[in-house]
KOLFI-356695 format. One line per field, with one value per residue (C-alpha): x, y, z. Coordinates in steps of 0.2 Angstrom, whole numbers. Each point is the difference from the previous one (the first is absolute). Last residue first. Layout:
KOLFI-356695
east X;...
north Y;...
up Z;...
***
This chain:
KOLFI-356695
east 326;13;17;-7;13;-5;-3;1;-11;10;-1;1;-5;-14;-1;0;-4;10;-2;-17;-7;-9;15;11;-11;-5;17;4;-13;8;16;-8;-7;14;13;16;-4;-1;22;-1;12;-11;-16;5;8;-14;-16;14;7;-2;8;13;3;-19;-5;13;-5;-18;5;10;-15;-13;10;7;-18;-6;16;-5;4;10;14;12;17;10;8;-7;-4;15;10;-11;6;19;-1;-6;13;13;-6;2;18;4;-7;9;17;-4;-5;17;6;18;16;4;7;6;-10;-13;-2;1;-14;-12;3;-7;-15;-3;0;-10;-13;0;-2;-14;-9;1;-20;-7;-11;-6;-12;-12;-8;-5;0;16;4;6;21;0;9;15;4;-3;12;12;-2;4;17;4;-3;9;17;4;16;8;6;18;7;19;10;-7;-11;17;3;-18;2;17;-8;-16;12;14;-17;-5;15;4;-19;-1;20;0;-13;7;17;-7;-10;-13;-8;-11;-8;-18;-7;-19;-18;-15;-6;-18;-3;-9;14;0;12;-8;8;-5;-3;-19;-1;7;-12;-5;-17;4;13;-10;-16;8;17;3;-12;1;21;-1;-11;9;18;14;16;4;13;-2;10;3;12;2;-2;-7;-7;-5;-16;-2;-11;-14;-12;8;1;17;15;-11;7;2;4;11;5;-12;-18;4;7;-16;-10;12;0;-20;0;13;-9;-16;8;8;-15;-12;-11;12;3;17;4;-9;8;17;-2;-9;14;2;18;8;10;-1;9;9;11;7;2;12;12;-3;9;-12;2;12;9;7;17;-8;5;9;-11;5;-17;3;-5;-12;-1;-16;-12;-8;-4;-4;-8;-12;-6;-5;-10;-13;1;6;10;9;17;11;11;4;12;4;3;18;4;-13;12;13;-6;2;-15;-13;-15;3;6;-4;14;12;17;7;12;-6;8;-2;-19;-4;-18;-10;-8;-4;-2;-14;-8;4;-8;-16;-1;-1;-12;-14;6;-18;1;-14;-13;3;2;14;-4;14;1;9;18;7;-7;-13;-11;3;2;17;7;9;13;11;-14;3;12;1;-19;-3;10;-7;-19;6;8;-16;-10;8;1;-18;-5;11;-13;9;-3;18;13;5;-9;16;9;-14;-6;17;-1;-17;7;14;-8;-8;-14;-6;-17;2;-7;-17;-10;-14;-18;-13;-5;-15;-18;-7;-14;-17;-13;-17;-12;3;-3;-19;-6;-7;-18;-10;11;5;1;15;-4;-5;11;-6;-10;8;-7;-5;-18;-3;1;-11;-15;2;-4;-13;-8;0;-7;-14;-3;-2;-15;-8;-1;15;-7;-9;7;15;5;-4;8;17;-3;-3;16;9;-2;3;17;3;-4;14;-6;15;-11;-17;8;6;-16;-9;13;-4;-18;2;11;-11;-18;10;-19;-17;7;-14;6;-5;17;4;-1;3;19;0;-4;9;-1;4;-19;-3;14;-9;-16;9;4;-16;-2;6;-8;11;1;-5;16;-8;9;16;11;4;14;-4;11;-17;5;9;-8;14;-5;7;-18;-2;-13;-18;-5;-18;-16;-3;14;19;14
north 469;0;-7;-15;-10;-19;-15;-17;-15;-16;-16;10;17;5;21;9;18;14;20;0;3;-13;-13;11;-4;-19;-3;8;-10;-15;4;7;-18;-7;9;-11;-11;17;-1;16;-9;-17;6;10;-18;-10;15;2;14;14;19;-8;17;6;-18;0;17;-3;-16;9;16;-13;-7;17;5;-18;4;17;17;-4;2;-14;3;2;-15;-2;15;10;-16;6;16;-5;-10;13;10;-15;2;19;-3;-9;15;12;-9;-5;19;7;4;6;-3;-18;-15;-13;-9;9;3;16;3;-15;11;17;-10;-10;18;7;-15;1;20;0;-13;10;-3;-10;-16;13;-12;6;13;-14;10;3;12;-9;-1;10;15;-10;-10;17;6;-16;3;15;-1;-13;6;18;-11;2;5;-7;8;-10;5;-1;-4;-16;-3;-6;-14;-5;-3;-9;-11;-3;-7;-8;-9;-8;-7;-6;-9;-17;-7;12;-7;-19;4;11;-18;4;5;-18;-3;-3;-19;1;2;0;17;9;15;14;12;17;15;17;15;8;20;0;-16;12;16;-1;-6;-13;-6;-4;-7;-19;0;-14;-13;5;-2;-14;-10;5;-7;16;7;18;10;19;14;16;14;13;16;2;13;-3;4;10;-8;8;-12;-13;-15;0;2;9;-3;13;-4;3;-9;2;-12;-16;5;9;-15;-7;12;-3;-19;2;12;-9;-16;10;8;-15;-6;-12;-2;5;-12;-16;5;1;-18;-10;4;-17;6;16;10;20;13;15;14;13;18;8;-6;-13;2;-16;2;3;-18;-12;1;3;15;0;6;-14;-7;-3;15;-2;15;9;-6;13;-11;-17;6;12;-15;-10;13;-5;-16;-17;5;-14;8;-8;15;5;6;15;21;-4;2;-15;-10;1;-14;-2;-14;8;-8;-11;4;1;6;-14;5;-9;-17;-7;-16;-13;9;16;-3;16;10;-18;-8;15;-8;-19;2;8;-14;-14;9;1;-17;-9;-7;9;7;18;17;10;21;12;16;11;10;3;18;9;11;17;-2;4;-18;-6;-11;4;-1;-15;-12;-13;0;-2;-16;-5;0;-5;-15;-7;7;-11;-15;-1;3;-12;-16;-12;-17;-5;-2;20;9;7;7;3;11;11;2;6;13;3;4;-7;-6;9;2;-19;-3;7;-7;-6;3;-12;-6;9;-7;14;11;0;8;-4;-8;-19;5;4;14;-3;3;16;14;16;15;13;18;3;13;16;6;11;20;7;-7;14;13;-8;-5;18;4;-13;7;19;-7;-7;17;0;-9;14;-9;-14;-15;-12;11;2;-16;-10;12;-6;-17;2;11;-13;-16;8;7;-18;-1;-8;4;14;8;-2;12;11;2;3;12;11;-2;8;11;7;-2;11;4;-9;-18;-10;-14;-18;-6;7;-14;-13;7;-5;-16;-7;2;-14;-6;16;-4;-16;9;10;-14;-7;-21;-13;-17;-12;-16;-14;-12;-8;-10;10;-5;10;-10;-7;6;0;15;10;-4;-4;11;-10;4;18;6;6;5;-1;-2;16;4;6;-4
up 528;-13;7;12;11;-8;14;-9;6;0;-10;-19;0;10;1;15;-1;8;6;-5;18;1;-5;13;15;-7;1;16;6;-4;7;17;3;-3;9;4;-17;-9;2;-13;-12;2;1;-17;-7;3;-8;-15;-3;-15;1;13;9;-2;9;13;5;0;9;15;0;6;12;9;0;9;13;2;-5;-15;-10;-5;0;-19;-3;-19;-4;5;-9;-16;0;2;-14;-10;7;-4;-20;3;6;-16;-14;9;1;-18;-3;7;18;-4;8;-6;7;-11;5;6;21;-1;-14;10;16;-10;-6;16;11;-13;1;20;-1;-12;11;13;6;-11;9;15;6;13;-13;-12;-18;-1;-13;-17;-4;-18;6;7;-16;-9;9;-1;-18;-2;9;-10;-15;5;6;17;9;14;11;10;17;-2;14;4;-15;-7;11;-3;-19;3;13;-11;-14;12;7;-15;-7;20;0;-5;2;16;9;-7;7;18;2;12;-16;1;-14;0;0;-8;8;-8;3;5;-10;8;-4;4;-3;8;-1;17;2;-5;16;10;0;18;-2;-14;12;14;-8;3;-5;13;-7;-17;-1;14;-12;-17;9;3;-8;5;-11;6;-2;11;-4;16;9;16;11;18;5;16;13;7;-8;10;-12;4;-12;-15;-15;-15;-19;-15;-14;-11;-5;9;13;4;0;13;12;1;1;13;10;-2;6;15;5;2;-17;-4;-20;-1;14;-7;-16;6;10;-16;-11;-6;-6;4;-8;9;-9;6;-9;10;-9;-9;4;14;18;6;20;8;-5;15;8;18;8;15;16;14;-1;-19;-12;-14;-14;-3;-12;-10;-16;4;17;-9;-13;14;8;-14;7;-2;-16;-8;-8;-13;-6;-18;-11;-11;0;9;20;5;-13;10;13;18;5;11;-10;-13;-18;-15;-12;8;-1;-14;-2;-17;-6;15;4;11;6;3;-19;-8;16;6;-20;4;16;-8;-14;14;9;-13;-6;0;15;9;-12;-8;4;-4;7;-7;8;-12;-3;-18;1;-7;12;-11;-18;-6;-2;14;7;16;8;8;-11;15;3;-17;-4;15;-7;-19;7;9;-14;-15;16;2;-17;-8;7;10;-7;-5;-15;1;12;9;-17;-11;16;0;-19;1;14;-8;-16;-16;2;16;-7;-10;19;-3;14;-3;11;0;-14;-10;-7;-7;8;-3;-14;5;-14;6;17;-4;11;17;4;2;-9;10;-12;-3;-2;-19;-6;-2;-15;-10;-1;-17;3;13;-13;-10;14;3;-17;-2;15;-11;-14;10;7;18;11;11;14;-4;7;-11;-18;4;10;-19;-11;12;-2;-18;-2;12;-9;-19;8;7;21;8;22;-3;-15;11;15;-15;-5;17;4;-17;2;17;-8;-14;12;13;7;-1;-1;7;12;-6;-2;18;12;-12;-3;-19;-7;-13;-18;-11;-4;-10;-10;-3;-2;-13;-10;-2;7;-9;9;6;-7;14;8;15;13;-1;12;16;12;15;18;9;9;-10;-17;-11;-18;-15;-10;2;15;1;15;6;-9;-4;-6;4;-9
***
């Protein structure tokens, strides 16, 4: 308030220089004063240059404007038909009617008053009155998802008695098992197939590996009781399956020309001109299925993510792989150069460490529409190691998984000359929709956190149906209800491992412990240097503190021996 004297501020008020806070030294009654002079007191100034104008002409809708500028400022009726008598009779030359401004101030009255824009306070407000985030976990994964299934069976069976968590190997089988079934599996929504790109990140040692070989073992190594053609195979090998509508090749693509060789490649001759007894090529029906397994994949991502021709040519062929089956490659980077057509099923299963996962993904993938293609499986957990069984032994392999494998067997032989579509219940169907409906924009333009999301829970949905035991050929509400606890998941994986946007180094800081912070809802001061390795960037960790704290976006709170930072919900 202004006064004579100064400003007059409420007790609370942080002065912004001193930092002191207002008390009251002097509590004296206040005087009543008349209710209209309060009214009175309400009015703000007009335009100073033309409050003392005369109003000779258009005296109705000069009032009139002058009215409804005084109704937007929050005048009540009472307020504005004095204030508006007032104008009339020191400027209005001949002053109207008084019935007539009470008219206009009326009419005017009718109007709401606007809301009030949004006022900077001196000083911060108290924490203890903001509303702040819960205290969350990180992100779990819902393994009683594949409860149930192959899949779940298949990771009962290899984590059984040890530290490897089920996720690893559940996803692991479910990648391949995809691959090999192709598209011989739909649904009648377009984009939904068994196929994905599977990204498994966690620490070294932790059994990431070990459940991937037992998965391509699964599908590869013939055992003393089951003599079968291997339904994923390696590349060039003469196998019948590339006739059928299953099975899968291993394929590690250096380049995006790569892909061409594998598919047009022209028969070798010896010096002498006899062919060479090798494949021409993979003669799939309908179409050739690839996938590339790889552990510590730090060599595909470094090429995917170099910023030469052939990395963006490979990043770019494999983001349409993802989405249909059909792509063009240039040869050479000679714009001249005709593209050569391909057509072609493409999975994923890469298995990688969560430093060479953020260090390689960089802002790459995020630019090119990768990182929305990935399902993400992550583990930060660090394992205390135990003695694993060694399926070497073609007895103990087949002891623990020959029931298991004549099931998925006998399910895939079928696929083979009869492509399956599932059908979907109505709840199901409505609820994946409203699933999908419900994910929020994204706010932070450099992080697209939900693009195909729909199609990764479908996908999970219609594999999860398959995959029941017994098998079943409708998605129903369970399935539903189970792949939207892995979406969930999925979400908060983006979050999680999403790359770092910035500018600058200091900007890159800053927006690492606002993440960290909004993920964990409520962290501690040591664990959020910890997470965001503050102790590389001091001085920017502190003053990306004080930067978020000013800005309302958290509050640090002191519970127990170490200060607690809170993500703000109500600013």
């Amino acid at each position: 308030i202004k006064s004579a004297g100064g400003l007059v501020l409420a007790a609370g008020s942080i002065h912004p220089d001193s930092k002191e806070e207002y008390r009251i030294i002097v509590d004296a009654p206040i005087a009543p004063a008349p209710v209209d002079r309060i009214e009175r007191s309400r009015v703000k100034p007009l335009n100073l240059a033309s409050d003392d104008a005369p109003i000779r002409e258009n005296r109705n809708s000069t009032l009139t404007s002058i009215a409804g500028k005084l109704r937007n400022d929050g005048l009540s009726p009472a307020a504005l038909e004095l204030a508006l008598i007032q104008v009339n009779e020191d400027r209005c030359e001949p002053p109207l009617d008084e019935d007539e401004v009470k008219h206009i101030a009326a009419s005017v009255s009718r109007y709401k008053i606007p809301e009030p824009e949004p006022k900077i306070l001196i000083g911060k407000p108290d924490p203890d009155s903001l509303t702040v985030a819960e205290k969350t976990t990180r992100p779990v994964f819902p393994d009683a998802a594949w409860g149930g299934t192959v899949f779940g069976e298949f990771a009962d069976i290899v984590c059984r008695d040890n530290f490897i968590r089920k996720r690893l190997a559940s996803e692991s089988f479910r990648a391949i098992t995809g691959a090999i079934a192709g598209d011989q599996v739909t649904c009648g929504i377009a984009g939904v197939r068994m196929r994905e790109y599977h990204v498994l990140i966690a620490n070294r040692q932790s059994g990431k590996s070990y459940a991937m070989d037992l998965a391509v073992a699964f599908y590869s190594k013939p055992s003393i009781h089951s003599i079968f053609e291997p339904l994923l195979m390696l590349s060039g090998e003469t196998n019948h399956y590339r006739l059928s509508g299953i099975g899968a090749q291993r394929f590690l693509p250096g380049s995006a020309n790569s892909f061409v060789d594998e598919l047009t490649r022209e028969p070798k001759k010896h010096k002498k001109g006899e062919d060479v007894n090798v494949i021409l090529g993979p003669l799939w029906k309908p179409t050739a299925r690839l996938i590339t397994i790889q552990g510590e994949a730090m060599a595909l991502f470094s090429r995917l993510c170099s910023p030469d021709w052939t990395g963006q040519a490979l990043s770019a062929l494999i983001t349409d792989l993802y989405d249909s089956l059909d792509a063009e490659v240039a040869i050479t980077k000679d714009r001249a150069a005709p593209k050569t057509a391909v057509q072609l099923q493409y999975s994923m299963l890469l298995c990688t460490q969560p430093q060479i996962w953020r260090k390689y993904m960089a802002a790459h993938m995020m630019d090119s529409g990768l990182f929305g293609r990935f399902y993400i499986v992550g583990s930060e957990y660090k394992p205390t190691k135990v003695l694993l069984p060694d399926y070497s032994d073609a007895e103990l392999f087949h002891e623990h998984f020959g029931a298991l494998r004549r099931d998925v067997f006998s399910r895939l032989e079928y696929l083979r000359e009869h492509p399956l579509r599932m059908t979907i219940a109505p709840e199901a169907k409505r609820r994946l929709q409203e699933w999908e409906n419900s994910l929020p924009d994204d706010e932070d333009m450099d992080r697209d956190l939900s693009s195909r999301m729909g199609l990764h829970v479908w996908r999970a949905a219609m594999a999860r149906a398959w995959g029941g035991i017994p098998q079943r050929t409708e998605i129903t509400a369970e399935d539903a209800e189970a792949a939207i606890k892995l979406g969930d998941y999925q979400v908060r994986m983006r979050q999680f491992y999403a790359p770092t946007p910035g500018d600058s180094p200091r900007w890159k800081h800053l927006n690492a412990v606002k993440a960290t912070v909004e993920l964990a809802g409520q962290i501690s001061v040591r664990n959020l240097r910890r997470d965001v390795r503050g102790d590389r960037f001091p001085e920017d960790f502190e003053w990306a503190l004080k930067y978020l704290e000013n800005r309302g976006q958290i509050v640090t709170r002191k519970e127990g021996r170490s200060p607690t930072v809170c993500w703000v919900l109500d600013k």
